[in-house]
C-alpha positions in Angstrom: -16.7 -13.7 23.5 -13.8 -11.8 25.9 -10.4 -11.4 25.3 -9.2 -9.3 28.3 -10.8 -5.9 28.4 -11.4 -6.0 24.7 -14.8 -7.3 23.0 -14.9 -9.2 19.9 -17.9 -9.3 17.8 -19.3 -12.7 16.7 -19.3 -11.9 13.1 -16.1 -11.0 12.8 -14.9 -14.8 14.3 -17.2 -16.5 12.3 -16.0 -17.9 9.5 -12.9 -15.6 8.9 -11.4 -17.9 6.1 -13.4 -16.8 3.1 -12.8 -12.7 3.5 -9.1 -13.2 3.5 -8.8 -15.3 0.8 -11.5 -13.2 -1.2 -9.0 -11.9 -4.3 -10.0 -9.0 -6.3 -11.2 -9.3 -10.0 -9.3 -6.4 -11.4 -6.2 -5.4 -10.6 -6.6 -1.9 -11.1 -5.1 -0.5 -7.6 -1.8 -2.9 -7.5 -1.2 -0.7 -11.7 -1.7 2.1 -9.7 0.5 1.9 -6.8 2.9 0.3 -9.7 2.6 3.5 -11.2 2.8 5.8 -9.0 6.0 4.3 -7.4 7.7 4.8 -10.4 6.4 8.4 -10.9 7.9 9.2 -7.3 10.9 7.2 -8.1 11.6 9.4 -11.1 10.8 12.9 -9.6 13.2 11.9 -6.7 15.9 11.0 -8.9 15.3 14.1 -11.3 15.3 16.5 -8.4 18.9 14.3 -7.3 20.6 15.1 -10.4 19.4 18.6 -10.7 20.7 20.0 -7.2 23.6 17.8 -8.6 24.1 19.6 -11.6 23.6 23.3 -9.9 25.9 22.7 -7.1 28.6 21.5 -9.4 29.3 25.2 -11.0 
């Protein structure tokens, strides 16, 4: 199979459905990310209101 210049491997249009609705059984890396959003949401906001603080004297 030929789209344009491109190849396509038959694998990968065979029977697509099944990898993308494959869900994972723990949901260790979404507590993660979760986690380290907040982290980085906090040290922005601490850093914020510290040059805050020292530019107010």
């Amino acid at each position: 199979m030929r789209t344009g210049y491109r190849y396509i491997m038959r694998d990968q249009v065979e029977n697509p459905i099944p990898g993308i609705m494959d869900q994972r059984v723990t949901h260790r890396g979404r507590q993660s990310e979760k986690l380290l959003s907040m982290l980085s949401v906090a040290f922005v906001t601490f850093v914020y209101l510290l040059a805050m603080a020292l530019s107010a004297d």
